[in-house]
C-alpha positions, -999 to +999 in steps of 0.1 A: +007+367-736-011+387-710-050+394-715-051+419-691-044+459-691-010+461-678+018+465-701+045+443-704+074+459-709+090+428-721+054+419-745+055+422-782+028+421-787+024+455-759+051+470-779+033+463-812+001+475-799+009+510-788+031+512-819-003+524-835-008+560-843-031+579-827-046+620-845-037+645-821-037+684-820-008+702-810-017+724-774+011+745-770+043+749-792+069+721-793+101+739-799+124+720-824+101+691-835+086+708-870+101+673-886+072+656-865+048+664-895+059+658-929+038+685-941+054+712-917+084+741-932+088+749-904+114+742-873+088+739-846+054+728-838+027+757-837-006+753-816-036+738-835-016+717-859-028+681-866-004+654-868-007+614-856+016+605-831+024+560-817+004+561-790+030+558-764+038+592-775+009+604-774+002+593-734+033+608-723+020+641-738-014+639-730-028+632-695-042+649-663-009+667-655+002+678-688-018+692-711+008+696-749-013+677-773-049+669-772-062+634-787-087+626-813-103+587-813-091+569-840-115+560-871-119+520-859-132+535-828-154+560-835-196+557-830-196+548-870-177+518-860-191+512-830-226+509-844-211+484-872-199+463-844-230+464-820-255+452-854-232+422-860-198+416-844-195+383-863-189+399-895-166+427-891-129+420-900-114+430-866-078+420-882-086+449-910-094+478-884-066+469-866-046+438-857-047+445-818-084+460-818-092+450-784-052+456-768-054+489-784-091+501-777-084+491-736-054+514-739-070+542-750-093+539-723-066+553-704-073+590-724-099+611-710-123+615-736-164+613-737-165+584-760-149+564-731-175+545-720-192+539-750-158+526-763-156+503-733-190+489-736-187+484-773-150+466-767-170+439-748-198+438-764-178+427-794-160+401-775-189+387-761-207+383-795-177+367-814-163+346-790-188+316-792-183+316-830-147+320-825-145+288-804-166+267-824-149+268-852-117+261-834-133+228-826-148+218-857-121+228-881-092+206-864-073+191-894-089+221-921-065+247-930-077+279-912-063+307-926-096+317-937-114+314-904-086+331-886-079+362-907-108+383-898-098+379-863-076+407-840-044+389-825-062+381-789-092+361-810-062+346-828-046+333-795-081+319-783-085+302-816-052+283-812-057+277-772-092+264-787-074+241-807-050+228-785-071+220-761-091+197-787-063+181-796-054+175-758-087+161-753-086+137-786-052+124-771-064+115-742-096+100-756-075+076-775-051+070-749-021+083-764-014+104-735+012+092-711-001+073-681-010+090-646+017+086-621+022+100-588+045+127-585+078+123-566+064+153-542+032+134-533+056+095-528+078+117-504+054+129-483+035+101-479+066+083-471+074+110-441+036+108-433+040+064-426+072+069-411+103+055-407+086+023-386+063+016-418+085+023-446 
């Protein structure tokens, strides 16, 4: 999986992640799509109406050329939260807010909204103050079960974890020599065979 902002079209997890619903206001009517809110008798959309939308909806509606719906940040996002987060990152259940915190925060990045860089900064912030943690108990909880340390975590921390843990277990094999022996690669013996030539071989 990707770490970075570009979506992968192909990604599940990118799929998954803008998936998520996002509260939105209705600009301008939106003739025939009154289904769109459950709460709606109607046939169409009016102006002002609230509904939550995936965001990939949302993004095609709302941008610098088109104007239909406006977006509201979600709760998880909001200075409330972002307060939460900047006191103690370590104990907040990123998993509980939302299982692609981080994924999903970057993307709506991409909305124009005040909060933006506050949202950004607070993103990091986060990372920064739970990955350490986040690490070390991928090294020191090898052969534990760790459904407990891993269920507070957002999908990204849950990838770190494991790549945390893998990489121990890497190390260990190589420690104790149960890693296959170094040998040069068939690439390197050819070219220093063309390198000798055909006088030396």
């Amino acid at each position: 999986m990707s770490l970075d902002n570009a979506n992968n079209y192909f990604s599940i997890d990118d799929i998954l992640a803008t998936q998520q619903r996002v509260p939105c206001k209705v600009e301008m009517p939106l003739y025939r799509l009154g289904y769109l809110d459950s709460s709606n008798e109607g046939e169409h959309l009016r102006p002002g109406t609230k509904i939550e939308m995936p965001y990939w909806m949302a993004r095609a509606l709302c941008g610098r050329r088109r104007n239909i719906v406006s977006v509201e940040l979600p709760k998880s996002y909001k200075e409330g939260y972002r307060e939460i987060l900047t006191a103690d990152p370590t104990v907040v259940d990123l998993h509980k807010l939302g299982p692609y915190f981080y994924r999903f925060g970057s993307e709506l990045l991409k909305f124009e909204v005040p909060d933006t860089p506050d949202i950004s900064k607070s993103l990091l912030q986060a990372f920064q103050g739970r990955i350490r943690k986040i690490m070390d108990s991928s090294q020191n909880a090898f052969h534990e079960d760790t459904t407990k340390l891993t269920e507070k975590l957002d999908e990204t921390e849950r990838i770190l974890f494991k790549a945390g843990q893998c990489g121990l277990n890497d190390f260990q094999r190589w420690e104790t020599r149960k890693t296959e022996k170094l040998t040069t690669s068939e690439m390197v013996r050819n070219h220093r065979k063309r390198k000798r030539g055909p006088e030396e071989a």
